[in-house]
C-alpha positions as CSV (number, residue, x, y, z in Angstrom):
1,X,29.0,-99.1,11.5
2,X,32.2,-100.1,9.7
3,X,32.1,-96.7,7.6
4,X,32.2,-94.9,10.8
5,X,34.9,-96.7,12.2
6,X,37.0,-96.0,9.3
7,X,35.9,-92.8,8.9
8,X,37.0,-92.2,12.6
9,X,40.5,-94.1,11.8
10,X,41.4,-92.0,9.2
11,X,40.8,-88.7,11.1
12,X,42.5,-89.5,13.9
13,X,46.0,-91.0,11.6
14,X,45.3,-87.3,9.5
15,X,45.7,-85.6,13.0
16,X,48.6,-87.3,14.4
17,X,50.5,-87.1,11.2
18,X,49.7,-83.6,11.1
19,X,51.1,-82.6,14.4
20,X,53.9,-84.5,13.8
21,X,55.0,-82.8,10.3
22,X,54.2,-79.9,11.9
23,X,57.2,-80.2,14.5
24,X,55.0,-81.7,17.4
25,X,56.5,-84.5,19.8
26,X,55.3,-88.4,18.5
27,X,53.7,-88.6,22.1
28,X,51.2,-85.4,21.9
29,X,50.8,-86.6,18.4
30,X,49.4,-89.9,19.6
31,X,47.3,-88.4,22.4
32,X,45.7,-86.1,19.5
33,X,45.0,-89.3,17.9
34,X,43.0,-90.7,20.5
35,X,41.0,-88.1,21.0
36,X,40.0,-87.2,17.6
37,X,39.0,-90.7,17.3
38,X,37.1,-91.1,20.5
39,X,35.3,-87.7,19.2
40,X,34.4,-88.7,15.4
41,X,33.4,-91.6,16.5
42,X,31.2,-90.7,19.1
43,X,29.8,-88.0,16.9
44,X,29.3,-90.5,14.0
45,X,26.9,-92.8,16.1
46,X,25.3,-90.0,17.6
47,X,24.2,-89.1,14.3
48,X,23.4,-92.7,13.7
49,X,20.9,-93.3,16.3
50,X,19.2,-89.7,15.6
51,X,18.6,-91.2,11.9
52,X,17.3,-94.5,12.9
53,X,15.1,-92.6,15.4
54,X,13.7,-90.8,12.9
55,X,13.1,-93.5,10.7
56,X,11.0,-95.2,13.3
């Protein structure tokens, strides 16, 4: 569970930092990093629960 969250944190500061050396405002940058968070880590326990259902 912790992995995930990290892994989830660091995607979503990779994002916003992107966008904002890209030229992008702070704010969009921030939104971006939200939502790339929500989504990895959604995705990541997704695929956690699949595993552990399979390993039942």
């Amino acid at each position: 569970m912790m992995i995930m969250l990290l892994v989830s944190l660091v995607a979503a500061l990779l994002a916003g930092i992107g966008l904002v050396v890209l030229g992008d405002e702070p704010l969009a940058a921030v939104k971006v990093g939200g939502a790339v968070f929500v989504g990895c880590f959604g995705t990541c326990m997704s695929a956690a629960a699949y595993v552990r259902r399979q390993g039942s």
